[in-house]
N, C-alpha and C positions, 0 to 999 in steps of 0.2 A: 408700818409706813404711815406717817400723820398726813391729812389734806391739810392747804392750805398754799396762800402766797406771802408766805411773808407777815401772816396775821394782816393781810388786806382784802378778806375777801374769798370767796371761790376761787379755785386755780382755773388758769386759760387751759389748764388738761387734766382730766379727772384721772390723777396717776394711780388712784387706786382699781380704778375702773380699766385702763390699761394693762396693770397686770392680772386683771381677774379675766378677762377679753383674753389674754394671750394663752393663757394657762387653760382656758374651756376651747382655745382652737387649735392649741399645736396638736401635730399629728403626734402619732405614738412612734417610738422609735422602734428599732428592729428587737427579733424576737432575742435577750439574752436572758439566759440563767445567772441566778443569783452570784452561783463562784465565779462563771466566767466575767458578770462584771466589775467583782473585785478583783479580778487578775489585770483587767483592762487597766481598771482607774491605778492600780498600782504601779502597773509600767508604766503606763503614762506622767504618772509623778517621777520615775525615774529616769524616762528618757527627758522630760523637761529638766531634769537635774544633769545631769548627763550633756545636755546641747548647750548648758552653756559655756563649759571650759573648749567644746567644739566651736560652739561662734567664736569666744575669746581668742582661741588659735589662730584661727580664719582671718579673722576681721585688724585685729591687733585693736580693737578698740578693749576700754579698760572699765569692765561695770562697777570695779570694785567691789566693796562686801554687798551683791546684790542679797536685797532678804525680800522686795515686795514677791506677795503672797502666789503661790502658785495652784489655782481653784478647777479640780473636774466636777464640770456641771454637768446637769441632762437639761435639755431643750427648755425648760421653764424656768432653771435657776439660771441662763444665758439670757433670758426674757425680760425677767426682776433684775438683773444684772444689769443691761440694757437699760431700763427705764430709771436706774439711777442713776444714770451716767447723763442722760439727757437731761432730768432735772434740775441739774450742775450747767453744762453748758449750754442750755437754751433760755437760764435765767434772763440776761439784755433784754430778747425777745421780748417774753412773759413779760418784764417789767413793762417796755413799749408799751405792750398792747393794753396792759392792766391802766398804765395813765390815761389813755385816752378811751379806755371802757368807763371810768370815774365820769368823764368830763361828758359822757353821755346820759340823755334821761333812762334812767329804766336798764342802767349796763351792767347792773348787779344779778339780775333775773337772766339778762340776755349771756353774761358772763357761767353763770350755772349752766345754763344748759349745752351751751358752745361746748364749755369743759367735757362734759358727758360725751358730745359727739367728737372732740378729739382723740378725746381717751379711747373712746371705741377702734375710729382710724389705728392709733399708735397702735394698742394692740392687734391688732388684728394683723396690721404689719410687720411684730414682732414674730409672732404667731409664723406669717411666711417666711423670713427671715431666719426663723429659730431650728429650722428641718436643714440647714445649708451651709451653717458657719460651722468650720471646725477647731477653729482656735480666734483668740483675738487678745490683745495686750489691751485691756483698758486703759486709756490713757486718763481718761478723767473720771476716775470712780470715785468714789465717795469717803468724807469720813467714817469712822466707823459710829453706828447707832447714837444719835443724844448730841453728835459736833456739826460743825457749820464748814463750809467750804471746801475746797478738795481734798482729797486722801492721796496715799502715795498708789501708785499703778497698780495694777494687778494682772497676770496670767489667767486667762479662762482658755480649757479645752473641753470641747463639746463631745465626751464621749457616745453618746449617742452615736452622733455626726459621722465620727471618724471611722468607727463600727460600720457604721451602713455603706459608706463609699468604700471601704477597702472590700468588703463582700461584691458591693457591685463591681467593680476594677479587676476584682478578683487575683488581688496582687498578695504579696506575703504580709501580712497582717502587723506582725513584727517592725519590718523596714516602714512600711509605712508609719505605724504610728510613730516615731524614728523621727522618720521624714519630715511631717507635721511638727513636730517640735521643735525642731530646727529653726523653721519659717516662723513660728511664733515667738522662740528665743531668742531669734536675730532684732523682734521689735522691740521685746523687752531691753534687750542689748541698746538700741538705739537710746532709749532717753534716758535709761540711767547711764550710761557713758558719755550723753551729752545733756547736763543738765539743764541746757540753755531752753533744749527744744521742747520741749512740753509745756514752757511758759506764752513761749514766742506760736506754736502750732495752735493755743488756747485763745493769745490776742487774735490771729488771724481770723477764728470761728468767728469770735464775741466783735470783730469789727463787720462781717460777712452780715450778723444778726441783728447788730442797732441800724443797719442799712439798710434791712429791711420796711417797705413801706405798709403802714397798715392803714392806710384809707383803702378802699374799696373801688370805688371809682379808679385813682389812680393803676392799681392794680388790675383792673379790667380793663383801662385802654391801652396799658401795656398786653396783656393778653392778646388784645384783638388785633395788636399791629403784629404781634407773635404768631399769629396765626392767619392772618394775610400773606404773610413771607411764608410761611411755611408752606402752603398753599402752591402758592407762586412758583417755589423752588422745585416743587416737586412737579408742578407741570411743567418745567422747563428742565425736568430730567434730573436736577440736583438729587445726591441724596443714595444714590440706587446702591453705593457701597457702604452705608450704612453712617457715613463719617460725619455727613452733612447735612441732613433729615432734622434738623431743628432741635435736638438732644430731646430731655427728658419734660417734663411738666416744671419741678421745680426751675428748671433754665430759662423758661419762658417768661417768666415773670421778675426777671432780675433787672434789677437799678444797674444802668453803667458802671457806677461805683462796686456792686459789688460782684458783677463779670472779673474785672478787674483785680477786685483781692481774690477770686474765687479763681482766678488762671496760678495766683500766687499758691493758692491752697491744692491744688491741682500738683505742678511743676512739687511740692513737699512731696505727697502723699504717693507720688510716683516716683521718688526717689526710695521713699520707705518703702514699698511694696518689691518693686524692682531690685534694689539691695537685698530685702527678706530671700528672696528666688534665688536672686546669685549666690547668695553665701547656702540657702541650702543644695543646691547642686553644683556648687565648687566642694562645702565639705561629704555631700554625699557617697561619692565613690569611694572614699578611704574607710568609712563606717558602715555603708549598707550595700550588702552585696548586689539587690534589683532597685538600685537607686535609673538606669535606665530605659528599664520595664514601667517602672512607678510614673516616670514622668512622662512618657509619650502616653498613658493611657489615662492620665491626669489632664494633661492638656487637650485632648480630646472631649473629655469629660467640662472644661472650663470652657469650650468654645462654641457647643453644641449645645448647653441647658438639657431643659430633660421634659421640653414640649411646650404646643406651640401658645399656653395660657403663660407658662416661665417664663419663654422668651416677650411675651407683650408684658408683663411686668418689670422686668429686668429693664424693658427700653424705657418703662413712664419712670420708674424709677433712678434711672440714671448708672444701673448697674453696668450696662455693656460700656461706660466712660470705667468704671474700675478694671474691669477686661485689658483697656486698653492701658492702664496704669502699667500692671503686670508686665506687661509686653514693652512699652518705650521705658520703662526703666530700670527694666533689665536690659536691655542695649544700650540704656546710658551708661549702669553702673560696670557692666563688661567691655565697652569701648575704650572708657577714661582709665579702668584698670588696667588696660588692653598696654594705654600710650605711655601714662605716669606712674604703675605700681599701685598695689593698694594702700603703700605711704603716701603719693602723692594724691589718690581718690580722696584719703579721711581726710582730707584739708577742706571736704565739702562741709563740714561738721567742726569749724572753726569759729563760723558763728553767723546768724540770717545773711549777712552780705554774697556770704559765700556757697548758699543753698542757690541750685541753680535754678537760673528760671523756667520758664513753660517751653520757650525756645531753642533754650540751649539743652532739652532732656530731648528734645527732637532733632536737636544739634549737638552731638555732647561733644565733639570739638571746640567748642565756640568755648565752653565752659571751661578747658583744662586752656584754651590762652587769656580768658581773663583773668584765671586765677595763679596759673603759673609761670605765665607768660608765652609766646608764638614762637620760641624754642624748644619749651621744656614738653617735647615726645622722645621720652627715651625709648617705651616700645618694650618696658622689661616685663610687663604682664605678671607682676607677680600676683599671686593667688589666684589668678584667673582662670577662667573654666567656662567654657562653650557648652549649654546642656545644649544644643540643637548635634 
């Protein structure tokens, strides 16, 4: 991996220093032996092969000849995996900050060092991060070695990961990894059967990112007015359910403008997530026999963290807003499937108009009459499936 921005300079994040950061603090994974982790990584490539003529069933959505790559990592190659997937979409940023570091005395030195200390940050973030994910569709990975711009997606499963929760859960090992596959096949599903969204999910970021403000000042009187309201709310009792407590650090410091795309990025990402969950416990009972078991003890596991440092990270970080991703859009995509069928659902996947908003993922009524009109509940619930 070469430093640099662009041939301008020191990078605003020393990416090398981020993966060497992440790789010196992730924990060790659980104790396996050499065959049983080649047994792992091999079902694991086969139930990923495997979920996807099960999503395709399911969903009626059409990948066609999916071929992007399907990669079992351990905790470090998720990390470097990670870190190039940011240096892709946090270019805008970097650009930002890199003009207005030039147009500074002395921004070239102050630029070196920043880098060092984000690098540190990133990693080390990656680092906690890397012990928890167990699957993830890279949506914006990378060319491969020597190209410029984006690459086509890719499948990562963190066998590690997957290893250690199904021992804690102490579910059938089998089903679960199964399970798992499912919910990461169903994202891969998503943007190669709709090739709109991967372009249109990347402008939303890269608009979120040049919105961002980099003076300093600005950004600290937004802070302090962020934290006077917080303050406020919470002595006036706001907050005690958790919903309303002023969200995470990154929130705090947001442009109007980019609240605004970032409800838009929200109402997405809650569709994706929420649909991942339905389709894998609509198709789970026909494939895995404690698809049941798996997920009342999984969702306990998702709700409860694993102590009380997780949980204070999880809030600065803004992780308990993806919690709730899970949860509202899986009652979107089971409501609207509930009224219109899961033919009338894929029409959400017709193209950005028809991605529903923040509102109506909280309202999914609202969404099946403006897209189908304040008739169209037939109420056929096809493929539908209540995991509760």
């Amino acid at each position: 991996m070469t430093s640099g921005n662009g041939g301008n300079g020191a990078d605003m994040i020393d990416w090398d220093l981020a993966v060497a950061t992440a790789n010196r603090l992730v924990r060790p994974g659980p104790d396996v032996g050499r065959d049983e982790a080649r047994a792992v990584v091999a079902e694991l490539r086969a139930h990923a092969k495997t979920s996807e003529g099960h999503v395709r069933a399911f969903t009626g959505l059409d990948s066609g000849d999916n071929n992007t790559p399907v990669l079992v990592v351990d905790r470090p190659g998720w990390a470097r995996a990670n870190v190039q997937g940011f240096r892709h979409v946090l270019r805008p940023l970097l650009d930002k900050v890199e003009e207005r570091r030039e147009a500074m005395p002395g921004g070239g030195a102050l630029g070196t060092v920043g880098g060092k200390v984000t690098g540190l940050e990133l990693g080390t973030l990656l680092a906690f991060l890397s012990s928890r994910v167990l699957g993830q569709y890279e949506t914006f990975a990378p060319q491969a070695p020597g190209a410029t711009g984006r690459g086509p997606g890719r499948l990562l499963l963190v066998a590690p990961n997957i290893v250690q929760v199904e021992r804690e859960l102490e579910v059938d090992p089998h089903d679960f990894r199964l399970w798992v596959c499912l919910h990461e096949e169903t994202h891969r599903t998503q943007f190669t059967a709709v090739p709109w969204l991967r372009d249109h999910l990347e402008q939303e970021i890269h608009g979120f990112l040049t919105q961002t403000e980099v003076d300093p000042s600005a950004v600290m009187g937004r802070l302090r007015d962020a934290v006077q309201a917080f303050v406020g709310a919470r002595k006036a009792g706001a907050g005690a359910d958790g919903e309303r407590d002023g969200g995470s650090i990154v929130e705090l410091v947001q442009t109007p403008e980019q609240r605004e795309i970032l409800g838009r990025i929200t109402a997405v990402m809650s569709l994706l997530e929420g649909h991942a969950d339905f389709v894998m416990d609509g198709v789970g009972p026909q494939v895995i026999p404690t698809v049941g078991h798996i997920r009342e003890k999984f969702a306990e596991r998702r709700a409860q963290g694993s102590g009380r440092l997780d949980l204070a990270l999880r809030k600065l970080l803004g992780m308990d807003a993806k919690l709730r991703q899970y949860r509202d859009g899986e009652r979107f995509v089971r409501e609207v499937v509930g009224r219109v069928g899961m033919e009338g659902f894929n029409r959400v996947w017709t193209s950005p108009n028809t991605l529903p908003t923040k509102a109506e993922v909280a309202e999914p009524g609202t969404w099946v009459d403006r897209v189908h009109g304040k008739a169209s509940t037939s109420g056929t619930g096809d493929g539908a499936s209540d995991p509760e």
